[in-house]
LUMSE-813165 format. One line per field, with one value per residue (C-alpha): residue number from 0; z, x, y negated; residue in three letters. Coordinates in steps of 0.001 Angstrom, whole numbers, plus 524288, in hexadecimal, padded with zeros to 5 digits. Layout:
% LUMSE-813165
num	c(NUM / ...) .
up	c(Z / ...) .
east	c(X / ...) .
north	c(Y / ...) .
residu	c(ALA / ...) .
***
This chain:
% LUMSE-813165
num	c(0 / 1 / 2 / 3 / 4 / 5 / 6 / 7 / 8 / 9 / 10 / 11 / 12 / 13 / 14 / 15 / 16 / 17 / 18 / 19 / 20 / 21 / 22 / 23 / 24 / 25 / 26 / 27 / 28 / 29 / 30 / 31 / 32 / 33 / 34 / 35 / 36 / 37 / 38 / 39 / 40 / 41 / 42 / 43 / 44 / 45 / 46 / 47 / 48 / 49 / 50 / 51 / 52 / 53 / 54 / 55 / 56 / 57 / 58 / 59 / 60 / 61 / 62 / 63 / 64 / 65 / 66 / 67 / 68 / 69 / 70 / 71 / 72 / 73 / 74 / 75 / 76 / 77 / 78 / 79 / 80 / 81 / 82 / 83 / 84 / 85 / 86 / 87 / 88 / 89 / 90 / 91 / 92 / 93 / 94 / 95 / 96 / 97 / 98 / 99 / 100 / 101 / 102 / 103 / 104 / 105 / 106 / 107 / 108 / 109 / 110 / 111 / 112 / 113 / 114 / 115 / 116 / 117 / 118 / 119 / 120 / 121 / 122 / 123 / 124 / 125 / 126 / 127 / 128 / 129 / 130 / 131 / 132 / 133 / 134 / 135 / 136 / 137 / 138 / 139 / 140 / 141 / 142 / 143 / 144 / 145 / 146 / 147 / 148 / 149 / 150 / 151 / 152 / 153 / 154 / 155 / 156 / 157 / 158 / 159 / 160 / 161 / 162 / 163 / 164 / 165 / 166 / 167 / 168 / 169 / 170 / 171 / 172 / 173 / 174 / 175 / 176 / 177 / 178 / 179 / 180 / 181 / 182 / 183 / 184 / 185 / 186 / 187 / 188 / 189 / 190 / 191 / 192 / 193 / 194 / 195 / 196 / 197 / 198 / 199 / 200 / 201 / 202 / 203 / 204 / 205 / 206 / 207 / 208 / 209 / 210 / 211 / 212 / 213 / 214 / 215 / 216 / 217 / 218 / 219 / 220 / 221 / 222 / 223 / 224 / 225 / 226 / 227 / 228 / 229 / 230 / 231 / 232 / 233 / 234 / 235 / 236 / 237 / 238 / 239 / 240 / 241 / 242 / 243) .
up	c(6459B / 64F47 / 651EA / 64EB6 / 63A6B / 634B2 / 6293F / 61D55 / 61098 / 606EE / 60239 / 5F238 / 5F00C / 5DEB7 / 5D90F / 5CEB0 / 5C792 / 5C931 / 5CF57 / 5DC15 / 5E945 / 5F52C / 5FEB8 / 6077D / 61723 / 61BAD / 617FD / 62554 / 62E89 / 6361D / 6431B / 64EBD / 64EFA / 64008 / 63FF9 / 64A58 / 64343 / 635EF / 63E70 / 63BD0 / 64826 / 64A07 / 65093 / 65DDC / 66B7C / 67127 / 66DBF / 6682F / 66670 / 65756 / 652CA / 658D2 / 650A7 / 6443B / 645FA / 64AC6 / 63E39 / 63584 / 63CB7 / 638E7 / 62A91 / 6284C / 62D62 / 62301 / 61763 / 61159 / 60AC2 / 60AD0 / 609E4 / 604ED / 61065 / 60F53 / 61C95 / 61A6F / 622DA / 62614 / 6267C / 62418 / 631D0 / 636C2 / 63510 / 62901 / 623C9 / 63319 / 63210 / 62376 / 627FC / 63323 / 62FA7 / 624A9 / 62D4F / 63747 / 62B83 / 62963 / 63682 / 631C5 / 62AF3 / 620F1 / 61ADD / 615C2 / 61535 / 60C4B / 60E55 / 60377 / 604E3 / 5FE27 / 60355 / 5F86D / 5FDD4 / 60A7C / 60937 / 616B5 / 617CA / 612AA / 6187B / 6268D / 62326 / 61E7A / 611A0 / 604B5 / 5F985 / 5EF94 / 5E49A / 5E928 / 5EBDA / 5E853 / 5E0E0 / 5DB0A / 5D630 / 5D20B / 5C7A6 / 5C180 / 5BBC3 / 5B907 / 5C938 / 5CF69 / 5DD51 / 5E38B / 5E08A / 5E9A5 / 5F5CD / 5FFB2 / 60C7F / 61B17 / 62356 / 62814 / 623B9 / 61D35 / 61A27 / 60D4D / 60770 / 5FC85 / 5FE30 / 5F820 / 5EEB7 / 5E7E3 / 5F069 / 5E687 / 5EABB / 5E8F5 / 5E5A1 / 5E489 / 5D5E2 / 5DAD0 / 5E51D / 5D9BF / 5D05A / 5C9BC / 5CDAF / 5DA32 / 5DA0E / 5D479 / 5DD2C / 5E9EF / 5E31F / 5DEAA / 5EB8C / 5F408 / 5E9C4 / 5E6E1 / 5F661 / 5FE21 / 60A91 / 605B3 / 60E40 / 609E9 / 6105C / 60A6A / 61007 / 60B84 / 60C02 / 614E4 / 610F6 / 61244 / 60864 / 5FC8E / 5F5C8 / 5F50C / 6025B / 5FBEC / 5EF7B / 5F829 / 5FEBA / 5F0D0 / 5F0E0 / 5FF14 / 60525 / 6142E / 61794 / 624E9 / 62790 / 6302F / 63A95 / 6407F / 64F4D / 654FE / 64602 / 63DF4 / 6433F / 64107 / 63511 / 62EC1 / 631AA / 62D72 / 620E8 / 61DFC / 61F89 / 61729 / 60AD8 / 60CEE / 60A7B / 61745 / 6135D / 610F8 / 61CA4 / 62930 / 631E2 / 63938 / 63E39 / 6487E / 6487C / 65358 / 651B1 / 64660) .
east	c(E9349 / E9E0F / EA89F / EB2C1 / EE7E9 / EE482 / EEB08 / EE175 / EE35F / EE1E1 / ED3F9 / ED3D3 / ECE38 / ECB6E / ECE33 / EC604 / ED2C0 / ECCF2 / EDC6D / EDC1C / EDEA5 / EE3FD / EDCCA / EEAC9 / EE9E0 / EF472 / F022F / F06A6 / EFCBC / EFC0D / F0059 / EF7B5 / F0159 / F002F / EF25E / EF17D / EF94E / EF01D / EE3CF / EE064 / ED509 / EDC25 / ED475 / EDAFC / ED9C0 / ED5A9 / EC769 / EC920 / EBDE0 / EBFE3 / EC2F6 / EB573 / EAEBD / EB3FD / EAFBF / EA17D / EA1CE / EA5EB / E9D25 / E9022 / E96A6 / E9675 / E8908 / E849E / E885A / E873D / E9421 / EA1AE / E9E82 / EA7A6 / EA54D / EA854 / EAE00 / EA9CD / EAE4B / EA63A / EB15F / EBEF3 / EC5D9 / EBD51 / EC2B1 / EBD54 / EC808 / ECBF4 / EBD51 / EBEF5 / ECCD1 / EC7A2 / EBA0A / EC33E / ECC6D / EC06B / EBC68 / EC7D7 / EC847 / EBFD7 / EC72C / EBD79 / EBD31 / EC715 / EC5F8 / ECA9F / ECB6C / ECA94 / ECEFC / EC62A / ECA28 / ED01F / ED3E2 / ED752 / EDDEB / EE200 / EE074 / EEBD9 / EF3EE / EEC7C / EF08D / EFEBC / EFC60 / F052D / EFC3C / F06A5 / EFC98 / EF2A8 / EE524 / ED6BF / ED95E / EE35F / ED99A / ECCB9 / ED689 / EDC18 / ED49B / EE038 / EE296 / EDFA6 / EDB94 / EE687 / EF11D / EE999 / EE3BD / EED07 / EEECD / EEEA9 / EF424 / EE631 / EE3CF / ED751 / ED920 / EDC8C / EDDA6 / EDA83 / EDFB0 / EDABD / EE53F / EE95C / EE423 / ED86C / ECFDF / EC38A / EBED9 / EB0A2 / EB52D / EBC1B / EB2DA / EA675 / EAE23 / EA9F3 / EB83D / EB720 / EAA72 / EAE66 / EBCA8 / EB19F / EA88E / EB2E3 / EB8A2 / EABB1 / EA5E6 / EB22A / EB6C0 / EAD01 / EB51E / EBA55 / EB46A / EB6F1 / EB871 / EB886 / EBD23 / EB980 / EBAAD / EB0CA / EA2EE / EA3FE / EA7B2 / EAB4E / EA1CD / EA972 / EA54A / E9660 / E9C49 / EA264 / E97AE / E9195 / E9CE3 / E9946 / E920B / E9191 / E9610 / E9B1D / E9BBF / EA8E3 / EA651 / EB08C / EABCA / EA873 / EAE1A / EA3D3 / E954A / E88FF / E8477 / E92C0 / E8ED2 / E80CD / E8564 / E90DF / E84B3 / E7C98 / E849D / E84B3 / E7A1F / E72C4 / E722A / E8215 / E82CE / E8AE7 / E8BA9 / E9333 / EA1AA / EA60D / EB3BA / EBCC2 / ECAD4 / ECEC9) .
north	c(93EA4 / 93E62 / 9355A / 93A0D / 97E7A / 9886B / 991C8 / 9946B / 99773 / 98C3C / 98804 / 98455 / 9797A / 97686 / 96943 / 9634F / 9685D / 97716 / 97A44 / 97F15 / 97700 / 97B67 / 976F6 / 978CC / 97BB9 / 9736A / 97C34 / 97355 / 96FF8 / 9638A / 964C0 / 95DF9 / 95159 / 94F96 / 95183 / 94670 / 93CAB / 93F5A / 93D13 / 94D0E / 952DD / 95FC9 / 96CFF / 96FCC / 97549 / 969D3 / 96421 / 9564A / 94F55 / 94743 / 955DF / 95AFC / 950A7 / 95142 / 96124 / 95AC9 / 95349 / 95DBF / 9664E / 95C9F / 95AD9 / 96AE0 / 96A35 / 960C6 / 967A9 / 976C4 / 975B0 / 97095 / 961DB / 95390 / 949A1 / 93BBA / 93684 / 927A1 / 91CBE / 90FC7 / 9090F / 9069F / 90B99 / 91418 / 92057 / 926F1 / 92DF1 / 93245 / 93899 / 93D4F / 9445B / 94CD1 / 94EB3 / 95549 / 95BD4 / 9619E / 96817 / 96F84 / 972AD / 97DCF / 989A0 / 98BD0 / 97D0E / 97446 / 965BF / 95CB3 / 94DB6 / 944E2 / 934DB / 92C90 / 92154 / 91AED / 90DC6 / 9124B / 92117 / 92768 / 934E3 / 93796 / 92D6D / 931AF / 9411E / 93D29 / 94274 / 93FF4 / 93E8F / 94295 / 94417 / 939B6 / 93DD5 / 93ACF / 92EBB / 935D3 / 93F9C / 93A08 / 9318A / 93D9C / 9461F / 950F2 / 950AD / 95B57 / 95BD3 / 963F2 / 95A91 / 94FF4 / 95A0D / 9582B / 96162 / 95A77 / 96287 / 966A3 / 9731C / 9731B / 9643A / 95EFF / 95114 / 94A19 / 93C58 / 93173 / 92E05 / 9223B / 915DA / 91036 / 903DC / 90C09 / 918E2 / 918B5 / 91C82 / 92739 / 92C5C / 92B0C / 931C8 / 93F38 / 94506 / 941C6 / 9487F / 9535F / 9535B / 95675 / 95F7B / 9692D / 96966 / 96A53 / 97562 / 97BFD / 97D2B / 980D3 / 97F78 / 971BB / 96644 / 95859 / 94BE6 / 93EAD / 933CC / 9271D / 91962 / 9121D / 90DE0 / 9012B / 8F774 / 902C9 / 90D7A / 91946 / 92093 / 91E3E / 925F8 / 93046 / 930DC / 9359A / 93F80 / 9477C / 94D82 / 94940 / 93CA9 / 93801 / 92890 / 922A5 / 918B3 / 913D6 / 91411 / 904C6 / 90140 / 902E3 / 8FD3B / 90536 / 8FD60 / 8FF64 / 90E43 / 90DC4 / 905B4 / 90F37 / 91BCF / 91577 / 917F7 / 926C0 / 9302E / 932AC / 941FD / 943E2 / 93929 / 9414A / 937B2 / 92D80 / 92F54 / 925A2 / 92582 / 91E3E / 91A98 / 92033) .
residu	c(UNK / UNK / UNK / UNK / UNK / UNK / UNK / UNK / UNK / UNK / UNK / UNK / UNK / UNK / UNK / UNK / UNK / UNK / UNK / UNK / UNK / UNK / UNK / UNK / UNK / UNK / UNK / UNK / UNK / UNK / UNK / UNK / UNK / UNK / UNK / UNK / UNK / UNK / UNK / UNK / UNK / UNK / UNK / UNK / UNK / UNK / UNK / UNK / UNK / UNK / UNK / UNK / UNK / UNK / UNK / UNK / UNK / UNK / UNK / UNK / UNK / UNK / UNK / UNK / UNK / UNK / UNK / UNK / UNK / UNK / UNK / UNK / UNK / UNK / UNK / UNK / UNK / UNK / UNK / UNK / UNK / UNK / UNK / UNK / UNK / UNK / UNK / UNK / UNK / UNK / UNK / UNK / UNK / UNK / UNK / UNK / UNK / UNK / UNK / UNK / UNK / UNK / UNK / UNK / UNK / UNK / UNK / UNK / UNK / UNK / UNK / UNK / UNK / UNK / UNK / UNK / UNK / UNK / UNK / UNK / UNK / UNK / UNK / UNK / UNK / UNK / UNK / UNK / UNK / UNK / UNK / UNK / UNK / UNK / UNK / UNK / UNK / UNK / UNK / UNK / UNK / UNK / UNK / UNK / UNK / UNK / UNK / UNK / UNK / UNK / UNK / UNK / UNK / UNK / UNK / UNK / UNK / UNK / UNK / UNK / UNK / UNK / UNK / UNK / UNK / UNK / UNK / UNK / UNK / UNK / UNK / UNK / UNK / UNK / UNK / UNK / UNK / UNK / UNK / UNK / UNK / UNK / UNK / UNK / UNK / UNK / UNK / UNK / UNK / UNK / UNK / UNK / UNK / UNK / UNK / UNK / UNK / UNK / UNK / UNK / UNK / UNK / UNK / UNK / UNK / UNK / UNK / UNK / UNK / UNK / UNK / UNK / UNK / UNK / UNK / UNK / UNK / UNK / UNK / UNK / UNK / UNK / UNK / UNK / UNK / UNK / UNK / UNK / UNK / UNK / UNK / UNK / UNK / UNK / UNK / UNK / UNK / UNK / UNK / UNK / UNK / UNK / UNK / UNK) .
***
């Protein structure tokens, strides 16, 4: 693989809950600046190369599957860039008017995204929900400013979440989406391979997976090592990332 606003009417996206979710184009769009400072690739005028391959990468993801699909963006390492990868991968899909992306942090020891998209997690997120089982999903789908990108932060910091991740509501939290909204793409982003299990159990949960290196970070048998725990036939490829 490669190194690396528009007015709609809302999409509905249905919780496990059965209520109805909005999933909300921005009601205030990010300008340019903003999206800059939350490390957003915008579409312009002018061709910019990291924007031309996240649409390459989307482009060879869309040609992998039939239908809308849950990706898990997994990095090698700590540092190299995963969730930078996980975020725009996310936001190139919504690029395109008839799909809407949604980002989920799975990061559980490390949460960014929303942090990174200067997001107040009022309600918590997907910590939040996997340990109630009277939550329903709209109270923790929050909008970016994106339109066509939503966000389901990670929620309450925990230690470890390969409970979480192998858990039959988490499970069931993907399946309703990806069957219910056909036009719903996911993106995981998870913690690195090395040294934990839960990007293996994610792994369980997708159905393409791409691998993080960070570029002259992470050596080829890091990369082979970190491939080897995925399923050659949901395996994507390799992104080398540099300097983020």
């Amino acid at each position: 693989m490669s190194r690396t606003h528009r007015e709609d009417p809302p999409a509905k996206l249905a919780g496990a809950s059965g209520r109805s979710l909005s999933l909300r184009h921005a009601s205030q769009a990010l300008t340019p600046a903003q999206m800059e400072e939350r490390a957003l690739i915008r579409r312009s005028s002018v061709a910019r190369p990291e924007v031309d391959a996240f649409r390459e990468i989307r482009t060879r993801l869309l040609a992998m599957t039939t239908n809308n699909f849950v990706a898990l963006v997994a990095p090698v390492s700590a540092g190299c860039g995963g969730s930078f990868v996980a975020r725009n991968l996310a936001a190139a899909m919504a690029f395109d008017e008839t799909k809407s992306a949604l980002l989920v942090d799975c990061d559980l020891r490390h949460p960014s995204q929303h942090t990174t998209l200067q997001i107040d997690c009022t309600n918590g997120g997907l910590t939040d929900y996997l340990e109630d089982p009277e939550a329903d999903l709209g109270d923790y789908l929050y909008e970016t400013g994106m339109p066509g990108l939503n966000l389901i932060p990670a929620g309450a910091q925990r230690e470890a979440g390969a409970e979480y991740f192998s858990s039959v509501r988490m499970r069931l939290l993907l399946d309703s989406i990806r069957s219910r909204h056909p036009d719903c793409y996911m993106f995981l982003d998870s913690p690195p391979v090395r040294g934990a299990p839960e990007a293996r159990i994610l792994a369980d949960l997708a159905d393409v997976v791409i691998l993080v290196a960070g570029y002259g970070q992470d050596s080829p048998e890091a990369i082979s090592q970190a491939a080897a725990n995925f399923d050659p036939e949901k395996f994507a490829g390799v992104v080398f990332n540099q300097g983020v």
